[in-house]
N, C-alpha and C positions, 0 to 999 in steps of 0.2 A: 539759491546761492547768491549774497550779496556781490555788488560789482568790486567790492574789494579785496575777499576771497575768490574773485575769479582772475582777479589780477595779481594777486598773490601766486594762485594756480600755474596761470599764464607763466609770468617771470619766471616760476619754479622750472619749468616744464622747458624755457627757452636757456637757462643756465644750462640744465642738463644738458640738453644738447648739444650747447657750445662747447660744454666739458667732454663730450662725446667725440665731437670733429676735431677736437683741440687733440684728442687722444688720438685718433686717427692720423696725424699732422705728428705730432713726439714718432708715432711709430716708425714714420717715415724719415726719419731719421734726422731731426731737427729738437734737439733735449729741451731748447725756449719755452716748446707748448706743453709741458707739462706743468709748468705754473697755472696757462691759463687753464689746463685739466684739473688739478685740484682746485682752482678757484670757481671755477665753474660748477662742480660735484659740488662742495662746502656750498658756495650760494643755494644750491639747489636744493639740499637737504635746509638752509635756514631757511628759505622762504616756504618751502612746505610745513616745517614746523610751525612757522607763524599761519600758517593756511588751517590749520588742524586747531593750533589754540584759535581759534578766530570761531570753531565749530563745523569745521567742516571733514564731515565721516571720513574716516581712515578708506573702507573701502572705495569710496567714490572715488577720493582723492588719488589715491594709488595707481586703482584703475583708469582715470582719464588721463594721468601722467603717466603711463605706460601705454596706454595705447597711440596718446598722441605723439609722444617720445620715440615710437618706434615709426610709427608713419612718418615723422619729419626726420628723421634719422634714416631711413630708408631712400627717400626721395632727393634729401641734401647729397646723401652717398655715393648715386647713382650723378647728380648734378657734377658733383665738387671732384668725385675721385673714380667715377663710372665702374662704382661697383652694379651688381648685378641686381633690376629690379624686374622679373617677370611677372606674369598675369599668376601664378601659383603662388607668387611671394603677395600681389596685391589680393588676391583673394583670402592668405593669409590677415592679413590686414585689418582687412574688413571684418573677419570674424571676431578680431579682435574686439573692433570698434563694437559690433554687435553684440559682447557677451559685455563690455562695462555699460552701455546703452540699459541692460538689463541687470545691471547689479544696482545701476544707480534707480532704476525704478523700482525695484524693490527695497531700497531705503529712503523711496519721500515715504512721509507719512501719512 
C-alpha cells in the first residue's frame, strides 16, 4: 500500500468517526452536529472512493476501515460519553482486527 493510499485510508477512516461522535453529539440533543455528521460520512465515503481508484482492493479497504472504525469508536465512546467498553467488547475487537489481518493476506499477491 502506497503512503498515499494509506493516508487516503487514514483520513477516510478518521472522517468517519468524527461523523460517528458528531452523531452521537446530534443525538444528545444538540441538531448543530448533524452538519458535521453528514460531513463527516460524505468525506468519508470521498476519500475511500479516491483510496479504491488509486487501487486499492475493496476488501482490504473495507475491512481495515471497519475494524479500525469500530476500535476508535469504541475507545473515543467509552472516553467522550463513557459508554460501555469491557474486556468481551475488546476481545470482540480484536477478532475483528484478526479476521481483516487475514483477508488482507490473502489478497497480496
Amino acid at each position: 500500500m502506497s503512503a498515499l493510499v494509506a493516508a487516503l485510508l487514514g483520513a477516510a477512516i478518521v472522517a468517519e468517526v468524527a461523523g460517528t461522535l458528531s452523531l452521537r453529539m446530534a443525538a444528545l440533543g444538540n441538531p448543530y452536529w448533524y452538519g458535521l455528521t453528514a460531513a463527516g460520512y460524505l468525506g468519508a465515503l470521498g476519500l475511500m472512493s479516491v483510496a479504491l481508484a488509486e487501487g486499492l482492493a475493496l476488501s482490504v479497504a473495507y475491512g481495515i476501515w471497519v475494524a479500525l472504525g469500530v476500535a476508535l469508536t469504541a475507545v473515543l465512546g467509552r472516553l467522550l460519553f463513557k459508554d460501555p467498553l469491557n474486556l468481551t467488547m475488546g476481545i470482540g475487537i480484536g477478532l475483528v482486527a484478526v479476521g481483516v489481518v487475514l483477508v488482507e493476506s490473502g489478497a497480496v499477491h
